[in-house]
DSSP file (Angstrom, degrees, kcal/mol; ACC not computed):
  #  RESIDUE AA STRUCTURE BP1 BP2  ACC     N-H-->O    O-->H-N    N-H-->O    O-->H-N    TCO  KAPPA ALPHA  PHI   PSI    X-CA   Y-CA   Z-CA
    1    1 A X              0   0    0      0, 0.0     0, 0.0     0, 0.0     0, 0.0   0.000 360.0 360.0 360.0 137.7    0.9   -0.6    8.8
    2    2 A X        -     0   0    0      4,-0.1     2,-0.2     1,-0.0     3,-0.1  -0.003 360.0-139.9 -53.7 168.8    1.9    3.2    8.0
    3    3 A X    >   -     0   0    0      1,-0.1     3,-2.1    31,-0.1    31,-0.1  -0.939  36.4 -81.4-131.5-176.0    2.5    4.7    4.9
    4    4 A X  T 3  S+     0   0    0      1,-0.2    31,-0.2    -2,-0.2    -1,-0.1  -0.452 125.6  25.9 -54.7 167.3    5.3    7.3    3.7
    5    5 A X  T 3  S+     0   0    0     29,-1.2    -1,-0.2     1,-0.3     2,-0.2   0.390  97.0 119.2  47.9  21.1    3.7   10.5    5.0
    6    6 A X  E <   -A   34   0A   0     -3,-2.1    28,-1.0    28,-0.6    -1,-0.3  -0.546  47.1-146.3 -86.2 158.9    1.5    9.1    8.0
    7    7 A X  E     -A   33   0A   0     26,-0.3     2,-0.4    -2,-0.2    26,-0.3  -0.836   6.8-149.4-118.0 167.6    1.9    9.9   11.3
    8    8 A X  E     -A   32   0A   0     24,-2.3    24,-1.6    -2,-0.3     2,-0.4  -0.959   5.7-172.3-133.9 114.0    1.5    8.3   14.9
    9    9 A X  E     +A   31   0A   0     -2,-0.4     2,-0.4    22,-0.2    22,-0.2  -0.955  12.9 176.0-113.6 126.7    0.5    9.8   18.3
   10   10 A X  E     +A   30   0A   0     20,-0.7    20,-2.5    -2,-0.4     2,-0.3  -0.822   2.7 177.7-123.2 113.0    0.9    7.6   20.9
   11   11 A X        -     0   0    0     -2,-0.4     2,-1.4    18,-0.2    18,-0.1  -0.866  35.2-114.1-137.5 174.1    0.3    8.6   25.0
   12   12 A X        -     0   0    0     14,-0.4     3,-0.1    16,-0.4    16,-0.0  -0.803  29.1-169.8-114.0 105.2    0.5    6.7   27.6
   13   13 A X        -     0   0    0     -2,-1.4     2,-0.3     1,-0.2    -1,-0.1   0.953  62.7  -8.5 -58.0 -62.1   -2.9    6.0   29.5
   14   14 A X        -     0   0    0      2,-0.0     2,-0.3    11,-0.0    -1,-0.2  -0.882  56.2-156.3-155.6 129.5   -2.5    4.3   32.7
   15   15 A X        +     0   0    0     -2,-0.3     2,-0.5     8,-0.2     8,-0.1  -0.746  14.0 173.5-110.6 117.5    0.8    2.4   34.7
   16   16 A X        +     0   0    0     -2,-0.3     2,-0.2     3,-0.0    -2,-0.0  -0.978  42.6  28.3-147.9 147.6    0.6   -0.5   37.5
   17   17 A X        +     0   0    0     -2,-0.5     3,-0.3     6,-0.0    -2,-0.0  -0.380  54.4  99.6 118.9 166.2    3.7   -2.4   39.0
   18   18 A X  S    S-     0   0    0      1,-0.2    -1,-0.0    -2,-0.2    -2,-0.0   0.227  90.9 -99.0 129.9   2.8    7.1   -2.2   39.7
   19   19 A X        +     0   0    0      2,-0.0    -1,-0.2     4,-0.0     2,-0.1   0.994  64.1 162.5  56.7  55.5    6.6   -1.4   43.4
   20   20 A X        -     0   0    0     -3,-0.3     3,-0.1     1,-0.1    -2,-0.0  -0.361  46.6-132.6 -89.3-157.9    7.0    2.3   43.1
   21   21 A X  S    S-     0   0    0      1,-0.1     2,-0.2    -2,-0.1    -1,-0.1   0.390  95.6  -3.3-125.9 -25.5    5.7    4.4   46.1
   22   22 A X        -     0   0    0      2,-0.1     2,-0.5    -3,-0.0    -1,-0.1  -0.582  60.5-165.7-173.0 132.0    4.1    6.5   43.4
   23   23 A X        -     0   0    0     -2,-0.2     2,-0.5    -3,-0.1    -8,-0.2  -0.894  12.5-159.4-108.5 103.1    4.2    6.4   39.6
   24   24 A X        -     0   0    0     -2,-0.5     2,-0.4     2,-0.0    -2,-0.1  -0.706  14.6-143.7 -93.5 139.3    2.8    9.7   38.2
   25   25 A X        -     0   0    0     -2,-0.5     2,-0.7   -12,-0.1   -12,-0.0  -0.897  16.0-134.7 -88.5 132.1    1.8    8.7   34.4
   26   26 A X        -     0   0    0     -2,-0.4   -14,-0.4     2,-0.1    -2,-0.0  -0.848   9.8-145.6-101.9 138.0    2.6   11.9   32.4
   27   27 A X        +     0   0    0     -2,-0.7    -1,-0.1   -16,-0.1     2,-0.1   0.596  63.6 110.7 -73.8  -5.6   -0.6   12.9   29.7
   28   28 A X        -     0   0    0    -17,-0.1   -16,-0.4   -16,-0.0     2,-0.3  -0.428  64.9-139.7 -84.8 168.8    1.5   14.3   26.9
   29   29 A X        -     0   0    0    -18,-0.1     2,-0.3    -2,-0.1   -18,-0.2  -0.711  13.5-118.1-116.1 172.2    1.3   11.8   23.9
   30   30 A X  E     -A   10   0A   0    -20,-2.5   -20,-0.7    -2,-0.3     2,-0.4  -0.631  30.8-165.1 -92.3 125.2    4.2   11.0   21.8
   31   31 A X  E     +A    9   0A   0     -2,-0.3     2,-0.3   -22,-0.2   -22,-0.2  -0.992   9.9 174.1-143.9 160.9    4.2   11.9   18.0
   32   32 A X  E     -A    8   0A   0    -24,-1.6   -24,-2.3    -2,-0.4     2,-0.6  -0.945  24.9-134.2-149.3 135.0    6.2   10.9   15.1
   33   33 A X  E     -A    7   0A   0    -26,-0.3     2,-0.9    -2,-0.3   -26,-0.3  -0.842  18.6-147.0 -29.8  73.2    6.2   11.4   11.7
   34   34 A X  E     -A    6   0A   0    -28,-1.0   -29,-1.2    -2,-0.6     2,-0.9  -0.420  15.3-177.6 -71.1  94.0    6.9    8.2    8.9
   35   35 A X        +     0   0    0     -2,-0.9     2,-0.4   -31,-0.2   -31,-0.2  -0.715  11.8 152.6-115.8 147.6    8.5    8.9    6.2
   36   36 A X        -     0   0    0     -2,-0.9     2,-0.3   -33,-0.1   -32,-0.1  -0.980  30.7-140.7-154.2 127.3    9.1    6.2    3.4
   37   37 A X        -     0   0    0     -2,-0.4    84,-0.1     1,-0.1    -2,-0.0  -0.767  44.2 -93.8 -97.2 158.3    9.6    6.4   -0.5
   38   38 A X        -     0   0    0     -2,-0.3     2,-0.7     1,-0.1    -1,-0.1  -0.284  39.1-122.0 -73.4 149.5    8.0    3.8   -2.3
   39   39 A X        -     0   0    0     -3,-0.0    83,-1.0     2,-0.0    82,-0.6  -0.894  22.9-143.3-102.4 116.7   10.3    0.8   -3.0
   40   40 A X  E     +b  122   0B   0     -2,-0.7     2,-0.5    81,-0.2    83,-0.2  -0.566  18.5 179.1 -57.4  88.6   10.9   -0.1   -6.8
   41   41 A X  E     -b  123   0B   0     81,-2.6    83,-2.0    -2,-0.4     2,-0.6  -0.751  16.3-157.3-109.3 138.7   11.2   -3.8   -8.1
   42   42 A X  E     -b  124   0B   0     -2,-0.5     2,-0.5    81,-0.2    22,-0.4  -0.858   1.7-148.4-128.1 127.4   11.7   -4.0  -11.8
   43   43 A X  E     -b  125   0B   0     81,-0.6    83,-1.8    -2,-0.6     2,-0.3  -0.740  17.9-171.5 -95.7 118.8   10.8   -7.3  -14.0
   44   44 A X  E     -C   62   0C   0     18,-1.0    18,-1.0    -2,-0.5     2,-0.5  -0.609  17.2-120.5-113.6-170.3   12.4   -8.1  -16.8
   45   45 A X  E     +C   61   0C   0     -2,-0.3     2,-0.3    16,-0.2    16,-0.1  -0.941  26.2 162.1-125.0 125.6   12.5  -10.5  -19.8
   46   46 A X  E     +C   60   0C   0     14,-0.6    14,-2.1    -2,-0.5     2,-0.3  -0.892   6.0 177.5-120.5 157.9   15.0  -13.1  -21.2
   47   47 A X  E     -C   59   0C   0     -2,-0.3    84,-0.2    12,-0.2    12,-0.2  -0.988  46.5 -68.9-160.0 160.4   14.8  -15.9  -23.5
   48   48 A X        -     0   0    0     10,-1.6     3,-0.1    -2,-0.3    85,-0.1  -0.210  43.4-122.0 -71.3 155.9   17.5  -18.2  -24.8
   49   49 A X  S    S-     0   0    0      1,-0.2    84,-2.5    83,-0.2     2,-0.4   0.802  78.9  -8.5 -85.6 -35.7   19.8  -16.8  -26.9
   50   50 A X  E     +e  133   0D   0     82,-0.2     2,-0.3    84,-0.1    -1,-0.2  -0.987  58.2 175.9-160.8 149.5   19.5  -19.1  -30.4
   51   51 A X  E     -e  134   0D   0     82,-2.3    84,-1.5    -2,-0.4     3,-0.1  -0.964  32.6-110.8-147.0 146.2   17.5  -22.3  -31.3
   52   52 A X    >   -     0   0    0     -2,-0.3     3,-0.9    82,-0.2     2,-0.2  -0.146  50.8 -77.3 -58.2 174.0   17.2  -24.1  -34.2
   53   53 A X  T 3  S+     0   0    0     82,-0.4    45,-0.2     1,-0.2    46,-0.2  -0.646 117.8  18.5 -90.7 143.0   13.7  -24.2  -36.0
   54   54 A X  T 3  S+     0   0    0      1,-0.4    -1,-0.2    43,-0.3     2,-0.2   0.604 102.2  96.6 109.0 -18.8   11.4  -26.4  -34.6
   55   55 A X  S <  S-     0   0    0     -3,-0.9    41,-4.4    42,-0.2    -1,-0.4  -0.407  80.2 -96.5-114.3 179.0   13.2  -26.8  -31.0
   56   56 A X  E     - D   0  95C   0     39,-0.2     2,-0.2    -2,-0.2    39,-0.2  -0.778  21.5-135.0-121.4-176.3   11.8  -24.7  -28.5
   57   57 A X  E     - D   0  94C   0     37,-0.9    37,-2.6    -2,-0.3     2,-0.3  -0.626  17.1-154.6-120.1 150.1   12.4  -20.7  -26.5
   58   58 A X  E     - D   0  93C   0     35,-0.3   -10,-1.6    -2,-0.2     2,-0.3  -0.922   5.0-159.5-122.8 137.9   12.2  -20.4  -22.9
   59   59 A X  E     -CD  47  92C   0     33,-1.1    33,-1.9    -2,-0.3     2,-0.3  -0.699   7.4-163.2-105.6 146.7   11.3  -17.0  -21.5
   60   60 A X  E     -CD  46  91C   0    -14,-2.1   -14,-0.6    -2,-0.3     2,-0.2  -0.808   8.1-150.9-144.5 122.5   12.1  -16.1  -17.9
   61   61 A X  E     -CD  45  90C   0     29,-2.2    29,-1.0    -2,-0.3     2,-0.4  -0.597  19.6-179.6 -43.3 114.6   10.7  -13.3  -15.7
   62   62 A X  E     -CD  44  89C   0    -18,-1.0   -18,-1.0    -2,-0.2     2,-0.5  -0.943  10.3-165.6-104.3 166.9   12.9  -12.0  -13.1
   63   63 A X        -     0   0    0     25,-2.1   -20,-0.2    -2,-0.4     4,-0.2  -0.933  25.2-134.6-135.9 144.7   12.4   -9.5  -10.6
   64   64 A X  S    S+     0   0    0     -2,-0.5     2,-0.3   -22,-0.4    -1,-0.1   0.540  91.2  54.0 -74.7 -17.0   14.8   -7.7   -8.4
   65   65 A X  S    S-     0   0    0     22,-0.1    22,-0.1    23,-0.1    -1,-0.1  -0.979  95.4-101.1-123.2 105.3   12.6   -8.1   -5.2
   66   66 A X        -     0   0    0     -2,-0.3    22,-0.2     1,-0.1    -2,-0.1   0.109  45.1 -98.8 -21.4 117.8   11.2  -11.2   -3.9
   67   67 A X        -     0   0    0     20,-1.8    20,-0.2    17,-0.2     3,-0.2  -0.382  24.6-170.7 -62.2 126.5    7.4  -11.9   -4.6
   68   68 A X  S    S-     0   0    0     50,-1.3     2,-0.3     1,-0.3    51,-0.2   0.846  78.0  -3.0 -70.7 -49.3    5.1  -11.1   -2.1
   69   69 A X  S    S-     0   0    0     15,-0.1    -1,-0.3    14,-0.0    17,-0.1  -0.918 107.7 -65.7-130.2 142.8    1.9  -13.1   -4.0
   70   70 A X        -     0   0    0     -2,-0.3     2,-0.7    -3,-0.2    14,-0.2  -0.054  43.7-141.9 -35.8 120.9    2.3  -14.4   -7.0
   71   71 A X  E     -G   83   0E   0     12,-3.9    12,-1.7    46,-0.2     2,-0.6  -0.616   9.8-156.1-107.5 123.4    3.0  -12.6   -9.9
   72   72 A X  E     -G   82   0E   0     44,-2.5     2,-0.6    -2,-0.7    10,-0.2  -0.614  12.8-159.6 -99.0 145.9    1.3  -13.5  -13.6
   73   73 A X  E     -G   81   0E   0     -2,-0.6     8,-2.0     8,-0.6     2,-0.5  -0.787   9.1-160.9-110.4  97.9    3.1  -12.4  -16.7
   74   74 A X  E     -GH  80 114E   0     40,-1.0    39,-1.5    -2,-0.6    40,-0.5  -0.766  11.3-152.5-104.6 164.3    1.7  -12.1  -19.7
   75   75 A X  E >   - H   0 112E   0      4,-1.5     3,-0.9    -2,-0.5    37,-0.2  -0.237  34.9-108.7-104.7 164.9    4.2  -12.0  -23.1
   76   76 A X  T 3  S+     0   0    0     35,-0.8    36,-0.1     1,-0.3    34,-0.1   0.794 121.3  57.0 -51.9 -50.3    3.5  -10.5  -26.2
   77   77 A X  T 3  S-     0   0    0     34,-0.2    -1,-0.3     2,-0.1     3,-0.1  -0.191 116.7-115.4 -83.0  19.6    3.1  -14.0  -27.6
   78   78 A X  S <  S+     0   0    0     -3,-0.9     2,-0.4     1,-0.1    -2,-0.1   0.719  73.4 132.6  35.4  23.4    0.6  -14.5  -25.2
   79   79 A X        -     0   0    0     -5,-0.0    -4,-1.5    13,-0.0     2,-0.5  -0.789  48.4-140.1 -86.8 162.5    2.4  -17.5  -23.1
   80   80 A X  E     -G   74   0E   0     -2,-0.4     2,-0.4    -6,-0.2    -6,-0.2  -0.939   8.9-148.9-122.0 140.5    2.2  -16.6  -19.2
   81   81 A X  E     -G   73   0E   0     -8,-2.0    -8,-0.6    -2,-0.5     2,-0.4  -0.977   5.3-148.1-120.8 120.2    4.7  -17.0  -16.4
   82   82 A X  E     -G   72   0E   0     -2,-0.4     2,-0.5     9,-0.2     9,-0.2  -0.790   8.2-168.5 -75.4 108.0    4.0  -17.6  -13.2
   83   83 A X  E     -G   71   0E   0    -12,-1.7   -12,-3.9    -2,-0.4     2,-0.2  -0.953  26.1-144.4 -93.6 120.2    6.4  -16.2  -10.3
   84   84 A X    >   -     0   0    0     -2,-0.5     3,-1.5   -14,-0.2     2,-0.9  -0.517  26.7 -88.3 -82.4 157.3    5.3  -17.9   -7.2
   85   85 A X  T 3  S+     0   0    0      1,-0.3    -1,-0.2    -2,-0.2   -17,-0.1  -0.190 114.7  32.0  15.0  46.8    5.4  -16.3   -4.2
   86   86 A X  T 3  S+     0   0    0     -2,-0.9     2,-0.3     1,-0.2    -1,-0.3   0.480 109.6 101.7 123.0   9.0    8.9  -16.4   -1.8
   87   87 A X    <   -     0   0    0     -3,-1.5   -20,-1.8   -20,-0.2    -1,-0.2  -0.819  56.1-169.1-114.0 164.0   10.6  -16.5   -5.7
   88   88 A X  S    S+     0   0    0     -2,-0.3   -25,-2.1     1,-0.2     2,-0.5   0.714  73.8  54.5-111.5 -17.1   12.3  -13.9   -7.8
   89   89 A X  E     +D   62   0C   0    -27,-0.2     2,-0.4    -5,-0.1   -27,-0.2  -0.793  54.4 163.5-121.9 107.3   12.5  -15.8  -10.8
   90   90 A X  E     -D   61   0C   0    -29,-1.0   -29,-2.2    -2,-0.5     2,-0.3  -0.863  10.7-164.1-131.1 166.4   10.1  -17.8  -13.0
   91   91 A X  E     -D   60   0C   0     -2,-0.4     2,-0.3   -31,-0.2   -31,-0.3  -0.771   9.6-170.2-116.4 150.5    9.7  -19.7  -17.2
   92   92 A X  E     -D   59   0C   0    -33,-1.9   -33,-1.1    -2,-0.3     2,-0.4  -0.849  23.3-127.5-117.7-173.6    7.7  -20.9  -19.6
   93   93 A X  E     -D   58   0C   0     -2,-0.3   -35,-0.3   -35,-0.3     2,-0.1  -0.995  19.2-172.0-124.0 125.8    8.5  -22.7  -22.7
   94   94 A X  E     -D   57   0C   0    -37,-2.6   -37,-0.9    -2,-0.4     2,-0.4  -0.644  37.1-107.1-127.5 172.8    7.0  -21.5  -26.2
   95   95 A X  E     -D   56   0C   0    -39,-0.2   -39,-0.2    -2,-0.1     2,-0.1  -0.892  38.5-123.4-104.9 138.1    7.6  -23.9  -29.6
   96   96 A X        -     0   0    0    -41,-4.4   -44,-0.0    -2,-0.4   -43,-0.0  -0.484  45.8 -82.1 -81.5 144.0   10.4  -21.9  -32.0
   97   97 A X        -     0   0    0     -2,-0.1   -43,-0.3   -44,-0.1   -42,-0.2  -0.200  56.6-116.7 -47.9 139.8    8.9  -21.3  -35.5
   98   98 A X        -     0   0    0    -45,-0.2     2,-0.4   -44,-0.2   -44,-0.3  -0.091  42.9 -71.3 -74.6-171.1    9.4  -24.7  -37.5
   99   99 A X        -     0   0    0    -46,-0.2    -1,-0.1     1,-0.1     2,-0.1  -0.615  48.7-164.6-107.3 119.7   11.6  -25.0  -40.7
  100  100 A X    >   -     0   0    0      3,-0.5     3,-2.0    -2,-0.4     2,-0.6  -0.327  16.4-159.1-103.1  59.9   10.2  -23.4  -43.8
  101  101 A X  T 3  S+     0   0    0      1,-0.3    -1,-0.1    -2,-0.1    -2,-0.0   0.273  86.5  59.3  15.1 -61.1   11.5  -24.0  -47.1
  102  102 A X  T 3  S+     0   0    0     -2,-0.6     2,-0.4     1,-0.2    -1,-0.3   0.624 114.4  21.1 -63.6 -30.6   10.3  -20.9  -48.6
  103  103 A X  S <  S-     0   0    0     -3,-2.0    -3,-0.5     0, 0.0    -1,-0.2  -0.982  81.1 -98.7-161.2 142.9   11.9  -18.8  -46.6
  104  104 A X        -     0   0    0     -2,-0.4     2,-0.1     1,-0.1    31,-0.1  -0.207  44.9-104.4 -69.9 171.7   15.4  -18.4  -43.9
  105  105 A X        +     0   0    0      1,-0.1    30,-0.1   -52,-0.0    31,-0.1  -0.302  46.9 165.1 -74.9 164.7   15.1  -18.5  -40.5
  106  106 A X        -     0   0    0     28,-0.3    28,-1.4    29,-0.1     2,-0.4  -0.139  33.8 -47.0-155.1 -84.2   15.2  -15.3  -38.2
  107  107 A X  E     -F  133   0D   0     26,-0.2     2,-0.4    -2,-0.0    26,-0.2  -0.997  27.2-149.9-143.1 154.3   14.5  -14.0  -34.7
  108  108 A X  E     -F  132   0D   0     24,-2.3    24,-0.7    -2,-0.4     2,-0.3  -0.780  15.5-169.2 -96.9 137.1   11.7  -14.2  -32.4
  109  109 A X  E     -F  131   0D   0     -2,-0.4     2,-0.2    22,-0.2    22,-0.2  -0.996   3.7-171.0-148.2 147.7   11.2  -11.3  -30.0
  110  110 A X  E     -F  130   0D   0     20,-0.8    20,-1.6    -2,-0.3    -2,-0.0  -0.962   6.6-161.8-145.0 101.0    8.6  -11.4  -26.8
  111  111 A X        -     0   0    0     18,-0.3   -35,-0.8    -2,-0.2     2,-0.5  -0.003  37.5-102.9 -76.9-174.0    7.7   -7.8  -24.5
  112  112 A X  E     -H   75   0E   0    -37,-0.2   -37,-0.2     1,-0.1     3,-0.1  -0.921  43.2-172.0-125.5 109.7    6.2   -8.1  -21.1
  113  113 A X  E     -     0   0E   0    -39,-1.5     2,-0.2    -2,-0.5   -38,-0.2   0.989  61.1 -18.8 -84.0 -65.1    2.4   -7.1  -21.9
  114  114 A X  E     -H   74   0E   0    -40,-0.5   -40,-1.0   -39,-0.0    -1,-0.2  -0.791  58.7-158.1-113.1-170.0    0.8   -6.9  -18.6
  115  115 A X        -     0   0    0     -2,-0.2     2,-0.2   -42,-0.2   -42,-0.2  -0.893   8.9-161.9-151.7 164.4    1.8   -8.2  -15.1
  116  116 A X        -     0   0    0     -2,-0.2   -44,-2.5   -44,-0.1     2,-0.1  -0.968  49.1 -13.2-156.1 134.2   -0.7   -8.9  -11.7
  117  117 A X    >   +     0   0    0     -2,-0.2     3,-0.5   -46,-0.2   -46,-0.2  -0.435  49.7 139.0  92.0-160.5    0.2   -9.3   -8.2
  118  118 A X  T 3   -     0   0    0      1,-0.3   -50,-1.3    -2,-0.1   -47,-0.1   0.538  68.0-112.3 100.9 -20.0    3.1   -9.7   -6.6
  119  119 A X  T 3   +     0   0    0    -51,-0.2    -1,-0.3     1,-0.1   -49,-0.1   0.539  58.8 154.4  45.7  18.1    2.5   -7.3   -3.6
  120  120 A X    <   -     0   0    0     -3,-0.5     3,-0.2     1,-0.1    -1,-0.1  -0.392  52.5-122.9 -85.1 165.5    5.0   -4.4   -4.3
  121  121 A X  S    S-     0   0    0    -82,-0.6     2,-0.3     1,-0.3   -81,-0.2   0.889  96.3 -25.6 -55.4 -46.3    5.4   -0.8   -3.5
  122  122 A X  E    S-b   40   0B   0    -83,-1.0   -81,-2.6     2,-0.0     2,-0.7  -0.896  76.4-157.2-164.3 116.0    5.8    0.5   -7.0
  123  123 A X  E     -b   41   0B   0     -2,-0.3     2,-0.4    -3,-0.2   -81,-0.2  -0.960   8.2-145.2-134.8 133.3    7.3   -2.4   -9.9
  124  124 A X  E     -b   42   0B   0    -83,-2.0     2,-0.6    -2,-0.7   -81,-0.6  -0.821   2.2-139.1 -96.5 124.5    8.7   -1.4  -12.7
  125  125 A X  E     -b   43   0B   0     -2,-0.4     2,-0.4   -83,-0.2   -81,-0.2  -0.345  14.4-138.9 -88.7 110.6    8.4   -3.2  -16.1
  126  126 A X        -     0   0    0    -83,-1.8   -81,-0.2    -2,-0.6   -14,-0.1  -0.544  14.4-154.9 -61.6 116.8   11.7   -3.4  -18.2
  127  127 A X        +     0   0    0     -2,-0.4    -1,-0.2   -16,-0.1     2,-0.1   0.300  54.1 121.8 -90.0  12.0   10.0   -2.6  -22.1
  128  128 A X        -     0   0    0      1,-0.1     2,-0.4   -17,-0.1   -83,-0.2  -0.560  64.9-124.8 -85.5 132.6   13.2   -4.6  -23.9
  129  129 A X        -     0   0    0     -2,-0.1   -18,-0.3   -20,-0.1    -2,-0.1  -0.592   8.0-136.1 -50.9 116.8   12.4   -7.3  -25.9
  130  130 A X  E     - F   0 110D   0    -20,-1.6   -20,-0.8    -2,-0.4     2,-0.3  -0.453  35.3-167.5 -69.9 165.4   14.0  -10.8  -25.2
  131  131 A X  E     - F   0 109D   0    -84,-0.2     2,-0.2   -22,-0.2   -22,-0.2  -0.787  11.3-153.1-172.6  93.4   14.9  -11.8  -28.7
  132  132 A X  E     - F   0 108D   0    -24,-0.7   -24,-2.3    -2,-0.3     2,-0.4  -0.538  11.4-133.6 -67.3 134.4   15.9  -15.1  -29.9
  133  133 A X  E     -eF  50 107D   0    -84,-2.5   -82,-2.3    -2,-0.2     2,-0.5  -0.945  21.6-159.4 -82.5 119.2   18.0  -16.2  -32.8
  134  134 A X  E     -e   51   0D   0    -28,-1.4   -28,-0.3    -2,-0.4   -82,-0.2  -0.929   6.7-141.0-127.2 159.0   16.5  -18.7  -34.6
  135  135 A X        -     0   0    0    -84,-1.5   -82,-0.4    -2,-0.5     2,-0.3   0.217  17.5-115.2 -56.3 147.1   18.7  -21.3  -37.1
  136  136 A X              0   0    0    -84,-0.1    -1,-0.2   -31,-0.1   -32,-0.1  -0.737 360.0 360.0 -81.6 143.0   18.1  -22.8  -40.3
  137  137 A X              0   0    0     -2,-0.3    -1,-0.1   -85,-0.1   -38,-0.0   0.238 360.0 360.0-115.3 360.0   17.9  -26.6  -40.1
């Protein structure tokens, strides 16, 4: 494989077939120049939009680019999401804080903390939280 700013020279050694009467091979080599900027897949974070307390959140990764290898996620909250391979998109499921007397419900919010794999040129992490409402029961 190349990368941007590789080159190739390429010559042609030695020719047989085709029934000529004589086939001169010529020695000068062929050269080219690759150039290629890195391509840019960027993962974000969702999670469902409001739950009561007590129910549960599901986060889901996606990424703009198909996974090359499998890409781990880990959250903020430390659950991890697995995108296999040949997907763009994968979830987990976290438990929503449970119902507290003391005190109202409010929102849950989860970053994207590291990521591994995944094969890309260059992926980019979207830093917005997902950010659940959740309900008083």
């Amino acid at each position: 494989a190349l990368n941007g700013g590789s080159s190739l020279s390429v010559k042609i050694d030695d020719a047989k077939g085709g029934n000529y009467e004589k086939l001169e091979v010529d020695d000068k080599s062929a050269d080219t120049s690759v150039t290629d900027t890195a391509s840019t897949t960027t993962l974000s974070l969702s999670a469902t939009d409001s739950v009561a307390e007590g129910s549960q959140i599901t986060y889901t990764a996606t990424l703009t680019n198909v996974a090359g290898t499998p890409v781990i996620v880990t959250l903020s909250n430390g659950a991890v999401i697995t995108i296999e391979a040949g997907k763009t998109t994968g979830s987990v499921t976290v438990d929503a804080p449970k119902d507290d007397v003391y005190k109202d419900a409010g929102t849950v919010q989860a970053t994207i903390s590291t990521t591994t794999g995944g094969n890309f040129e260059n992926l980019a992490t979207n830093p917005a939280a997902a950010v659940t409402e959740v309900t008083d029961t």
